[in-house]
N, C-alpha and C positions, 0 to 999 in steps of 0.2 A: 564811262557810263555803262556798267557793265548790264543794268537791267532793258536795255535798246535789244540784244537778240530777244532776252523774256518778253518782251511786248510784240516781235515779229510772233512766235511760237503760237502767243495768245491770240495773236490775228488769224493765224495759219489755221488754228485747231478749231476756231469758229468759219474762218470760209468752206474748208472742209465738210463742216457739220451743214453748214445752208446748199454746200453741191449734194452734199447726199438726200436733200428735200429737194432737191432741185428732179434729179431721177424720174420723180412720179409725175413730174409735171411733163415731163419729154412727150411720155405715148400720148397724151391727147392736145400737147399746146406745143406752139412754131416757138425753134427756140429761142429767136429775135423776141418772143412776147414775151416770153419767160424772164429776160434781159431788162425787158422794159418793165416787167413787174415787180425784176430786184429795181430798177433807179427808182420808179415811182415810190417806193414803199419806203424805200432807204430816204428818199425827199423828203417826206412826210413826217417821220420819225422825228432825222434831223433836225429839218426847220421848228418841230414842237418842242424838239429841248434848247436849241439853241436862239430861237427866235430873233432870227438874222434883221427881221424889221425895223428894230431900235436902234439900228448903226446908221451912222449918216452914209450912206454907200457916193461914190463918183461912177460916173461913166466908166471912168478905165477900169475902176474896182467892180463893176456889175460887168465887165466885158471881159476882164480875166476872169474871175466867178464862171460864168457863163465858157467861156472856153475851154478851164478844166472840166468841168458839167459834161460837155459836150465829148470829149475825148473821152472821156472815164468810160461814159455809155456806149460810147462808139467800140471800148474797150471788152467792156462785156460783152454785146452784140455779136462783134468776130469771134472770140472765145467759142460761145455757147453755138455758133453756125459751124467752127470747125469741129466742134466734139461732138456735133451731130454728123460729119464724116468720115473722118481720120480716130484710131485710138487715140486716147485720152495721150499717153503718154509722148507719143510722136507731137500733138498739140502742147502737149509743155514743154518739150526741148524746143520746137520752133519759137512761140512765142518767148521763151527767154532772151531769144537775139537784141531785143528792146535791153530791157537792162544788161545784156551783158556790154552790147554795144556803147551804153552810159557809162557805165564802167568804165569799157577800156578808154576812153575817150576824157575823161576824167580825170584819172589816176595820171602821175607825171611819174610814177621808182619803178624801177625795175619788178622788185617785191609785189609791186601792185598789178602789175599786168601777168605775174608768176600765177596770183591768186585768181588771176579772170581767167586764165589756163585752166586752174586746179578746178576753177567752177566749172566752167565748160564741160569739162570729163566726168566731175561725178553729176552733172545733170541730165547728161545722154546718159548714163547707168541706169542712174534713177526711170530716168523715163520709158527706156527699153525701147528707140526707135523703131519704127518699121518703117519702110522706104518702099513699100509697094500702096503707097498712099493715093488719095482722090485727089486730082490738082487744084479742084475747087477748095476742098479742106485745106489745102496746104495755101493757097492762097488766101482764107479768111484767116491763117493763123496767124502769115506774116501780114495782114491787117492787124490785129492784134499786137503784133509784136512790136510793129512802130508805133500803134497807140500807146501801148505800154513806156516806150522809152518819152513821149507826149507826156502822159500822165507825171512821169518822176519829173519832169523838167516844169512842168506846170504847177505841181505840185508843192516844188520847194519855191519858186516864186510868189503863190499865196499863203503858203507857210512864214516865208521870211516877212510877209507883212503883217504880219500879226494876227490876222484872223481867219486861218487856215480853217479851221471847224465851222465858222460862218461862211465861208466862204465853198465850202465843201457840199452845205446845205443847199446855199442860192443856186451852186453850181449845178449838183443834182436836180433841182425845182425846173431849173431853165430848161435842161435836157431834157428832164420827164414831159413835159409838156411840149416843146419840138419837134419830139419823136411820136409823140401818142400818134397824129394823125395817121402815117405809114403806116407803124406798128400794129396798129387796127383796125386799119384797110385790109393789108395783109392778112391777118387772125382772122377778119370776117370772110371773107374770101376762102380762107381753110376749111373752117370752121367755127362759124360765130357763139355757137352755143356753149363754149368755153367759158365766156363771161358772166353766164349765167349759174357756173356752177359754181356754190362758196369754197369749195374746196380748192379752186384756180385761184381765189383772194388771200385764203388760209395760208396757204405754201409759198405763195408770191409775200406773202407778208411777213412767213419766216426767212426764206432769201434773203431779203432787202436786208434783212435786219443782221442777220449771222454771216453772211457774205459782203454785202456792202456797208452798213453802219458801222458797224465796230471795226472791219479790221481797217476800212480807210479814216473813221475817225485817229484811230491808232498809228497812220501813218503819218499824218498830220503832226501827231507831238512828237514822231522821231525825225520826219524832215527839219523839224524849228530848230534839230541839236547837231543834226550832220547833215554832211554834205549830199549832193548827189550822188556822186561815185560810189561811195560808203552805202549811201542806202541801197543802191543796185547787188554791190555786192552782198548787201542780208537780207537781200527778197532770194537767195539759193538757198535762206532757212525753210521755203515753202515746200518745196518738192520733198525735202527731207525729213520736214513734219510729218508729211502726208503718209510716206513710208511708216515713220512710226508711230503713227495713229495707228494706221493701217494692222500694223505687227501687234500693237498692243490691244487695241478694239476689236478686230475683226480675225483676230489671228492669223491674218496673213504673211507667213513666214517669209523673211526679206531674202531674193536670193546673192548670192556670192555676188555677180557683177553690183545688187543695190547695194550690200553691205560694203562693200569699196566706192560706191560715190555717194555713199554718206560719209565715210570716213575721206572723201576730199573734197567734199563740202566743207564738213569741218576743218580741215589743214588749210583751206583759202582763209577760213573766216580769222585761223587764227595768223595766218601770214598777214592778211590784211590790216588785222588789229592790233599790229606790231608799228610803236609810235614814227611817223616819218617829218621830214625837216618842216618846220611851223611855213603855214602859209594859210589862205582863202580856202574853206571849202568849195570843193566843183560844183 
C-alpha cells in the first residue's frame, strides 16, 4: 500500500496549515477554546457530509463513538494548553511517547523495535528539545501523549467496524457538546467577548476543518488497512512534514541535527516496511 505514507503527508501538510490559523487565535482566545472550536467545527462539518443519523447505531456503537470523541478532544485540549507553555518542539517530542509507546508495544521483530529506536532519535532532532521546561507544560503534554496512544487504539477499533468516518463524526458531536459547558465557563470568565467576534468562528472554523476533518478523516481509511503499530510508526511522517513544509514554505533552512532526524525517520519507515512473518495486525 504504498500510497498510506501519501495520505499521512496530505494530513500532515493540512494540520500544519490549520496550526498556523490557529496562532492568531492564541492572543485573544484560552487555548482549551481554541480546541474546542477545532472539535465543534470538525463535528459539524463531519456530521453534514456524513450524516451518521441513517445508521441504526447500538449502545456499544454510540459509547465507543462517544469515547473516541471524547479522547480525540481531550487530545487537542492537552496539546494546545502545553504549547501555550513549553516550545512547540519540546511538546512534540513529549507527546510522541503515546504512539511510540504503541508502537513498541505492538511490533513483535527485532527490525520493528530497531525502527521505534530510529524514530525516537530523529524526533528529538526534529523537535529540538529544551529541558528547561514549565512542569505544568510538560505535564499537559504527557496528557496528550497518552491520549494520543487512546486515540490509535480507539481509533482502529471504530475503524475495524466499519464505520470509522461515522463514527469519527458522532464521536466528535458527543465531545463537542460535553465540553462546551467548561469550555465556556472558562472563556467567559477570561474573556467573554471572544465570542462575539466573527473572526473567533472564522478561524475556529478553519481549524476544525484543516486540522481536525481531513487529517483524522484520513486516518480513518489508513487505520481500516494497518495495524496499530504500523500506524504509530507513520504518524513520525508528522514532525518531518512539518520540517519540510517549513524549508519549503517558509524558508526555513532545516539545520544539520533536523536534516539527520529526517533522514532516520525515513530509515525507521523504511526498516519498518520491510515485509515480516504473516500474522494479526496490532
Amino acid at each position: 500500500m504504498p500510497w498510506v505514507p501519501l495520505l499521512f503527508v496530505v494530513g500532515a501538510v493540512s494540520q500544519y496549515l490549520g496550526a498556523a490559523i490557529g496562532v492568531f487565535l492564541f492572543d485573544t482566545t484560552e487555548p482549551s477554546t481554541v480546541a474546542w472550536l477545532r472539535v465543534a467545527t470538525a463535528a459539524a462539518l463531519l456530521c453534514a457530509w456524513r450524516r451518521p443519523w441513517r445508521l441504526p447505531w447500538t449502545r456499544r456503537g454510540l459509547a465507543a463513538a462517544g469515547c473516541f470523541g471524547l479522547i480525540t478532544a481531550g487530545m487537542n485540549i492537552a496539546i494546545y494548553e502545553a504549547i501555550a507553555r513549553i516550545p512547540l518542539g519540546t511538546a512534540v517530542a513529549i507527546e510522541f511517547l503515546g504512539p511510540v509507546l504503541v508502537a513498541a508495544l505492538g511490533f513483535r521483530h527485532r527490525r520493528d523495535v530497531f525502527a521505534v529506536v530510529l524514530v525516537c532519535a530523529g524526533v528529538i532532532l526534529l523537535a529540538g528539545v529544551q529541558f528547561d521546561a514549565s512542569w505544568l507544560g510538560v505535564a499537559f503534554a504527557l496528557t496528550s501523549a497518552a491520549m494520543w496512544a487512546g486515540y490509535i487504539v480507539m481509533g482502529k477499533i471504530v475503524a475495524d467496524a466499519g464505520q470509522g468516518l461515522d463514527s469519527l463524526a458522532v464521536g466528535m458531536a458527543i465531545a463537542a457538546v460535553v465540553i462546551a459547558p467548561v469550555i465556556i465557563a472558562g472563556q467567559a470568565r477570561a474573556d467573554a467577548s471572544v465570542f462575539l467576534d466573527a473572526r473567533t468562528w472564522l478561524l475556529g472554523a478553519g481549524i476544525g476543518v484543516l486540522s481536525t476533518a481531513i487529517p483524522y478523516a484520513l486516518d480513518q481509511l489508513v487505520l481500516a488497512r494497518v495495524g496499530r503499530a504500523r500506524f504509530a510508526l507513520l504518524l513520525s511522517l508528522l514532525p518531518t512534514t512539518a520540517a519540510v513544509v517549513g524549508a519549503v514554505v517558509l524558508l526555513q533552512v532545516p539545520t544539520a541535527a533536523e536534516i539527520i532526524g529526517i533522514a532516520l525517520v525515513i530509515a525507521a519507515l523504511v526498516v519498518g516496511a520491510r515485509p515480516t512473518d504473516a500474522g494479526p495486525p496490532a
